[in-house]
C-alpha positions in Angstrom: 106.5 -43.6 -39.8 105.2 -39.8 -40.5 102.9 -38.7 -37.9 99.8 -36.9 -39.3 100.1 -33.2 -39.0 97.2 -31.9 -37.0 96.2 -28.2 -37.7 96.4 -25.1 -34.8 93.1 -24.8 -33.2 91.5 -22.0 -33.9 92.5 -18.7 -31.6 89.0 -17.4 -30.1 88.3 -14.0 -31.0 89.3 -11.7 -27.5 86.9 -10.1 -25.2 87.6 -6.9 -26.1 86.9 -7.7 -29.9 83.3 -9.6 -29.0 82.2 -6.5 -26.8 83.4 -4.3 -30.0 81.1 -6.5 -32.0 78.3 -6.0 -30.0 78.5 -3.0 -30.1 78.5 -2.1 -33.7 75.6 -4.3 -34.1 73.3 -2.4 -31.5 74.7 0.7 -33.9 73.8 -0.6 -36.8 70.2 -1.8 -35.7 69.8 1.5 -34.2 70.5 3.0 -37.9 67.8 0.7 -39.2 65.2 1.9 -36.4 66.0 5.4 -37.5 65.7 5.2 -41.3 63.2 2.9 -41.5 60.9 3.4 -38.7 61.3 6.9 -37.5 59.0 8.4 -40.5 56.4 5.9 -38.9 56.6 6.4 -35.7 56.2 10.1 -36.1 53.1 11.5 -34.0 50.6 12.8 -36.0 49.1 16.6 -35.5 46.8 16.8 -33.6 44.3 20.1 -33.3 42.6 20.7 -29.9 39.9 23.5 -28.7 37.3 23.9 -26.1 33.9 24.8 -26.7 31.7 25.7 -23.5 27.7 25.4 -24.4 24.6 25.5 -22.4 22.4 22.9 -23.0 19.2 25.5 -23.3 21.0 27.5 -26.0 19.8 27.1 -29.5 23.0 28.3 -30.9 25.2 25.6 -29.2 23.2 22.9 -30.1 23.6 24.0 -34.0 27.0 23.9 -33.3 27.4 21.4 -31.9 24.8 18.9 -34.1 25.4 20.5 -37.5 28.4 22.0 -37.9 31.1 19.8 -35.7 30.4 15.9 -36.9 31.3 17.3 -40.4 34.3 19.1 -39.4 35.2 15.3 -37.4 34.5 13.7 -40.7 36.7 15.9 -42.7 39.3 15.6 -40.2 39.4 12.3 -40.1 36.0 10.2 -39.4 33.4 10.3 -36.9 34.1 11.8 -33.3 33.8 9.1 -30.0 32.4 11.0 -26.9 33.8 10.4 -23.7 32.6 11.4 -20.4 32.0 10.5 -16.9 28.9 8.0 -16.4 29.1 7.9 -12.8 28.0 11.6 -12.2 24.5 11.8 -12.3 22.0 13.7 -15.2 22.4 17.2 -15.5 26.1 16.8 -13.2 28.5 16.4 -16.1 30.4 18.9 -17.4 33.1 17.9 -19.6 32.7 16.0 -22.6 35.4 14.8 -24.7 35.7 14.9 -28.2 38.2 13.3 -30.2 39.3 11.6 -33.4 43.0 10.8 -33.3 43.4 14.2 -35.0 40.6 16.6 -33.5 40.2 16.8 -29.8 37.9 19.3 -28.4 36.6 19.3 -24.9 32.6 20.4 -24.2 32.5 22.4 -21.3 28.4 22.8 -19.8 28.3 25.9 -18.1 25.0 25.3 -16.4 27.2 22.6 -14.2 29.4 24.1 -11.0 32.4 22.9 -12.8 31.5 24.0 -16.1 30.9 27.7 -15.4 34.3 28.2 -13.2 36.7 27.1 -16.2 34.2 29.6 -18.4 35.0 32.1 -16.4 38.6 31.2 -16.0 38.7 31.1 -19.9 36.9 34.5 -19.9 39.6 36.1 -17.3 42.9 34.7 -19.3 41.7 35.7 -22.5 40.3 38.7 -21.6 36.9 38.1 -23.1 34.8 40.7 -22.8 31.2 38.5 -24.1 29.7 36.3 -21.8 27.8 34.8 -24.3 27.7 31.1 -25.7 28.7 29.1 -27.4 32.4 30.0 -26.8 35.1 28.2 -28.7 38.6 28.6 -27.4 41.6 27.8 -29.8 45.0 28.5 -29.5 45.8 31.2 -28.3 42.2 33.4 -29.7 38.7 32.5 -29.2 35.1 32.9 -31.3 32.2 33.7 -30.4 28.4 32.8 -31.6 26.6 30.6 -34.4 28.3 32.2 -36.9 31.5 32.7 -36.6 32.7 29.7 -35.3 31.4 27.6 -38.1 33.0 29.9 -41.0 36.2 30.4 -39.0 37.0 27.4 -36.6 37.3 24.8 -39.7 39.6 26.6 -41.7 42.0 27.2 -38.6 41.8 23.4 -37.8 42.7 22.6 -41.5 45.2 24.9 -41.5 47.3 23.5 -38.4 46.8 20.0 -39.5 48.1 20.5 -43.2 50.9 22.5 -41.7 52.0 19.4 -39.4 51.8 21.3 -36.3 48.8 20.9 -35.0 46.9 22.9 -31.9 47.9 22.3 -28.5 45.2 22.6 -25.8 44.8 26.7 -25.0 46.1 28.1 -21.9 43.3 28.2 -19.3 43.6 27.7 -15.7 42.0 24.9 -14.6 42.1 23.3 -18.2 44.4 20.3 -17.5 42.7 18.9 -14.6 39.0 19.5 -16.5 40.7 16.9 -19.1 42.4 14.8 -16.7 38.6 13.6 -15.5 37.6 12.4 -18.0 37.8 8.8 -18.3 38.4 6.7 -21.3 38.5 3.2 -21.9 41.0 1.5 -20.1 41.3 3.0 -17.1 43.0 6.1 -18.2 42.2 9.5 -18.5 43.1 12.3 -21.0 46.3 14.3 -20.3 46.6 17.4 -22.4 50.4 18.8 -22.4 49.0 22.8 -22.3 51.6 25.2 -23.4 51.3 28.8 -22.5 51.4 30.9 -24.8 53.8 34.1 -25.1 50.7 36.3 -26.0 46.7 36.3 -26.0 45.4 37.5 -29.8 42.1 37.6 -30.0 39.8 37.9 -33.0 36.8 40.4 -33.8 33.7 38.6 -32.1 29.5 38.5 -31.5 27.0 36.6 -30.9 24.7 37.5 -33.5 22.1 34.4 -34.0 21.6 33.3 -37.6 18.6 31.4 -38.9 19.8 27.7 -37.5 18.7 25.1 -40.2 17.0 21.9 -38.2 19.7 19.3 -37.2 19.9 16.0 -39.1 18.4 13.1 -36.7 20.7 10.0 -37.5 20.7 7.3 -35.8 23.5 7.0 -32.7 25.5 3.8 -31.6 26.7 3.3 -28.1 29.3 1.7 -26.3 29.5 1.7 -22.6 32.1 0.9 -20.3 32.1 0.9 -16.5 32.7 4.2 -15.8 32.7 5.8 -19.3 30.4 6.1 -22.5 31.7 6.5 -25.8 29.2 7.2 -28.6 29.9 7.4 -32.1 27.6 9.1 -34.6 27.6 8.2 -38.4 27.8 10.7 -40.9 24.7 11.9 -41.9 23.7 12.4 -45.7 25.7 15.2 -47.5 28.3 14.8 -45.5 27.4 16.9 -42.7 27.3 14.6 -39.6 25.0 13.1 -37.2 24.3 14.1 -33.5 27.7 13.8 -31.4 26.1 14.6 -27.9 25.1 11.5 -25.4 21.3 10.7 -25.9 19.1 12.7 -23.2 21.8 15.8 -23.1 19.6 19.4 -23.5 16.5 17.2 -23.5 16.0 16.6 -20.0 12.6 17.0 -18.2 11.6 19.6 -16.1 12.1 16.9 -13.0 15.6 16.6 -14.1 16.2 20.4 -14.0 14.8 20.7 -10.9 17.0 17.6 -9.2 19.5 19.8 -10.3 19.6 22.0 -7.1 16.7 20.6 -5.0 16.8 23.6 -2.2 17.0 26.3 -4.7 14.4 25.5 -7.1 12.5 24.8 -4.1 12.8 28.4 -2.5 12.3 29.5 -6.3 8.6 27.5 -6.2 7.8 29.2 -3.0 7.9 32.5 -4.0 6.4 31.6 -7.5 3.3 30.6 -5.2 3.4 33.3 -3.0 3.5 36.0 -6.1 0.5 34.4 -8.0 -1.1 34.6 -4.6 -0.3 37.9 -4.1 -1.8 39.4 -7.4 -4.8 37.5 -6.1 -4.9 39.0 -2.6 -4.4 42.2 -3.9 -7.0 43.2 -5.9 -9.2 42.1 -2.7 -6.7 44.1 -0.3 -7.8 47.5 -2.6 -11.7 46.9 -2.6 -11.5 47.1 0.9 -13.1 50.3 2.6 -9.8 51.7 4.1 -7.1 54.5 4.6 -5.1 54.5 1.5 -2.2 56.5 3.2 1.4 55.9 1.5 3.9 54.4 3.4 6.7 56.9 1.5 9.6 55.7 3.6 9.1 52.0 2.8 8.4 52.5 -1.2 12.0 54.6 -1.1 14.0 52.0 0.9 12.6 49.0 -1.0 13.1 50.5 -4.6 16.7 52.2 -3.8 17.7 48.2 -2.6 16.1 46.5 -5.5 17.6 49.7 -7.6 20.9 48.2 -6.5 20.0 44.4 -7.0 19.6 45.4 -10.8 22.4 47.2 -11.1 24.9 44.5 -9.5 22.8 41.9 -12.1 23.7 44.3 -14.9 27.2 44.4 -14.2 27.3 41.1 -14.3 25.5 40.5 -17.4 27.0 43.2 -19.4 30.5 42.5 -18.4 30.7 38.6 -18.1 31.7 38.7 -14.5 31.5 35.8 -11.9 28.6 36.8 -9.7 28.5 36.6 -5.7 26.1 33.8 -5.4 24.9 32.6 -1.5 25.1 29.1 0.0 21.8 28.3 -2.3 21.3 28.3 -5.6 23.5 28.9 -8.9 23.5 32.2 -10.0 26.2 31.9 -12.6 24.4 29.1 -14.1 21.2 31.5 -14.8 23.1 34.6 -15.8 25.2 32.2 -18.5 21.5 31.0 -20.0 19.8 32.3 -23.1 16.8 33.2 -20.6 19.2 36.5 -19.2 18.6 38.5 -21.7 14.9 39.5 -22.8 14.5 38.9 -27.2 17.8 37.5 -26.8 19.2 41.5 -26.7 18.2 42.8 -23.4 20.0 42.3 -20.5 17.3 41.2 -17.6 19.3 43.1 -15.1 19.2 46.8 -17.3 15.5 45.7 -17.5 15.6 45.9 -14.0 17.5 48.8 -13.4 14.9 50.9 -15.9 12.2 49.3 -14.1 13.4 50.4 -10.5 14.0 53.5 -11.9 10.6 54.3 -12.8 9.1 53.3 -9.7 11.3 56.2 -7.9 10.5 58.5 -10.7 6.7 57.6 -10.2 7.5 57.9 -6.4 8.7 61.9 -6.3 6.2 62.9 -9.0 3.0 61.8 -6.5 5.8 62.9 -3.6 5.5 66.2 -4.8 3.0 66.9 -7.5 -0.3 68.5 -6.8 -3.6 67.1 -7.7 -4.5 65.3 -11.0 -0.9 64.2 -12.0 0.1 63.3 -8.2 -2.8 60.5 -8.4 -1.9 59.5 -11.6 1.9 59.0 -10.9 0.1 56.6 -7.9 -1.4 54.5 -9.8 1.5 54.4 -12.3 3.9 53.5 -9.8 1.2 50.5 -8.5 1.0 49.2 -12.6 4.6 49.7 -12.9 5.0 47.5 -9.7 2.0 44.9 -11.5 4.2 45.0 -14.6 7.2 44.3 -12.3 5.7 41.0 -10.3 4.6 39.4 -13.6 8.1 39.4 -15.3 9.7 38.5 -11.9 7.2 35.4 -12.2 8.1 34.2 -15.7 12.0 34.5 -14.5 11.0 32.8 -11.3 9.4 29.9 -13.8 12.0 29.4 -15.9 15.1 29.4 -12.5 14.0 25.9 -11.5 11.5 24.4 -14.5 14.0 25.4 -17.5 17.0 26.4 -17.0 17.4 24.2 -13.5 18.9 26.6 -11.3 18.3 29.4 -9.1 19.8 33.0 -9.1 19.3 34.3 -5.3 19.8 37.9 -6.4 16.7 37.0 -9.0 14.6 35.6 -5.9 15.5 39.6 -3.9 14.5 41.0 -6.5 11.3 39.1 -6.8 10.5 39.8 -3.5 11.4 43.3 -3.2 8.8 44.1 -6.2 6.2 41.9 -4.7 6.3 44.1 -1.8 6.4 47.4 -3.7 3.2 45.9 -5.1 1.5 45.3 -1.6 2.4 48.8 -0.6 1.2 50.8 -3.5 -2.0 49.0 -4.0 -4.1 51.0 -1.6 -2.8 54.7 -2.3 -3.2 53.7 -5.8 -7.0 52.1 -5.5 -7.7 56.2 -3.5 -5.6 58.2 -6.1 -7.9 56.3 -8.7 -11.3 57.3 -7.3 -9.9 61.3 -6.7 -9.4 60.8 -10.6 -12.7 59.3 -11.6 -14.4 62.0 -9.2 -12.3 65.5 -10.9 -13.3 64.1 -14.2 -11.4 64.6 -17.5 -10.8 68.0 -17.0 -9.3 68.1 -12.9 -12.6 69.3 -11.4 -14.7 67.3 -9.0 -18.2 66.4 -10.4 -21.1 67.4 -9.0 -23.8 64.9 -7.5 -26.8 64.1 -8.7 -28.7 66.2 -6.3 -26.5 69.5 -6.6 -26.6 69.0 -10.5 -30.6 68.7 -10.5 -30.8 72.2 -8.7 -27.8 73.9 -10.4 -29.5 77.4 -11.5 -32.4 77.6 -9.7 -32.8 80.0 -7.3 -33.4 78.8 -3.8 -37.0 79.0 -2.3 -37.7 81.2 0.9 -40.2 79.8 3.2 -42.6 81.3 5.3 
């Protein structure tokens, strides 16, 4: 009987041989991630800038309604807007921009927060302006209505065709302005900041341009605790709608002024006071009365206010941080439109020329004889007239316009109210010496002497 022949079982394949297995599998799969998802994967460029505005300045809003949602759109579709919901109105200083391939951060310079990264953009770059808007990119900056629309698209274009892309500039402070900002989800933004090996910076000014009106387009808003995103369609021919959070630059006056409540309180004071003042002293000269000059005074007053000007010129003029007190924003008023008079004149060189003639005034009735001593007198009390009611327009705007309140602008205020007070009576005396020499310098005779001019005298008996 032949037994049936059973078959070897099969010899399992070794441990070493399934771990070499393994292995080339994970290898191969690997290979297959690479070649057919790393093109995929790839990040995208992405081009970032900051752009500080204020939200008084005509320029920056034309910027930043008419000339950024199309540059979004062109880039890749309409900008959200992120920012802080939490801080109250007229508190928020960063706003971020982005569309997966433009990211741009809006920095308010009339905000605490806002004007220290300015200046810590101006000091890093070197930037000699302290005008806005100011657009930071890379590793230069623009300045004004005009050149950043013609020159800030073409460098975004250019970086994102390239594949490279613009990293957030190199300004102290930067990373942490970004980082509070929250977005959706908990999260906030976190810029990787490169510094760069040098500082270029391109030929700048802040020459305004005829600003055509901005498109109104209707806005559509999503909130979320703790954030707002907004999202603007385009507008027609391409050129955008409104990208800002409803309410931002059209604030009321009572907003402004909840801005800094103590300041713009001391700023409404003095406003009082100095409309009082012009009030009280046309009485104070009709009053029968000594007009004696108090010379030492006037010269004290008008070489500190001299300085006051000068220190507010420097400031203006070179872009500096100023030396505020514990009230008020000074940085915040310097940085507005409102600090320079016709948009070209610094207020502070105003100032300085206005001092100036006040102590030129001063010496001339000091020392001058006669007609043109009481004539310099009653200059220097106009010029100090002239003086109180420009200080009161800048005192009107500090806490009703631009919502802050310079301190050194309040001194100076004062200092030129008091100039006034002092020079009202010498001035009110000087003026009837004046009317009584007549056109020519000589006094005028009185009625009686002129009735008996050239006749003889009669003898009596």
């Amino acid at each position: 009987m032949m037994r049936p022949s059973i078959p070897p079982p099969a010899r399992r394949p070794s441990a070493s041989a399934t771990h070499l297995g393994r292995r080339l599998a994970a290898f191969l799969a690997l290979l297959l991630m690479i070649g057919w998802g790393g093109p995929a994967a790839a990040e995208e460029p992405v081009a970032r800038a900051v752009l500080f505005f204020s939200p008084t300045c005509p320029h920056c809003e034309y910027v930043i309604e008419n000339e950024l949602p199309g540059l979004f759109e062109e880039t890749g579709g309409p900008a959200e807007v992120y920012y802080d919901q939490t801080l109250q109105a007229g508190r928020v200083a960063f706003y971020l921009l982005t569309n997966g391939h433009l990211e741009m951060l809006l920095v308010d310079v009339s905000v605490h927060e806002g004007v220290n990264l300015f200046y810590s953009a101006t000091d890093a770059f070197s930037i000699p302006s302290g005008g806005v808007p100011r657009l930071v990119v890379g590793n230069r900056y623009l300045i004004g209505s005009r050149d950043i629309p013609e020159q800030f698209p073409g460098i975004v274009l250019g970086a994102l065709a390239s594949g490279e892309g613009i990293d957030w500039p190199a300004i102290p402070g930067l990373a942490e302005a970004v980082e509070s900002v929250p977005i959706p989800g908990g999260g906030t933004g976190t810029p990787t900041t490169t510094l760069p090996a040098s500082t270029t910076t391109v030929p700048t000014e802040t020459t305004s341009t005829s600003d055509p009106p901005a498109t109104s387009v209707p806005e559509t808003t999503t909130s979320v605790p703790g954030v707002t995103t907004t999202s603007a369609p385009p507008g027609e021919g391409g050129t955008g709608g409104p990208i800002l959070p409803p309410g931002l630059g059209g604030d009321s006056m009572a907003d402004r002024f909840g801005r800094d409540p103590l300041g713009n309180s001391i700023s409404v004071v003095l406003l009082v006071l100095m409309v009082a003042s012009l009030g009280g002293v046309m009485w104070w000269m009709r009053r029968p009365g000594e007009g004696r000059c108090a010379n030492a005074a006037i010269v004290l007053l008008a070489l500190i206010g001299l300085g006051v000007a000068a220190y507010l010129s420097f400031v203006e003029v070179g872009g500096s941080e100023a030396v505020c007190g514990p009230v008020g924003d000074c940085n915040t008023v310097q940085q507005s439109e409102y600090a320079r008079l016709f948009g070209v004149i610094p207020v502070g060189l105003v100032g300085v020329a206005g001092y100036g003639v006040v102590l030129g005034a001063w010496a001339t009735a000091r020392w001058g004889r006669g007609r043109l001593a009481d004539l310099s007198l009653v200059a220097l009390f106009a010029g100090t007239v002239g003086g109180v009611l420009l200080s009161m327009y800048l005192t009107f705007l500090e806490p009703f316009v631009i919502g802050a309140t310079c301190a050194w602008c309040l001194a100076s205020a004062v200092i030129i109210t008091m100039l006034m007070w002092l020079t009202a009576r010498p001035a009110a005396a000087a003026w009837m010496r004046v009317q009584q020499r007549g056109p020519r310098g000589k006094a005028k005779k009185s009625s009686r002497a002129r009735s008996t001019a050239g006749h003889p005298k009669r003898r009596h008996k």
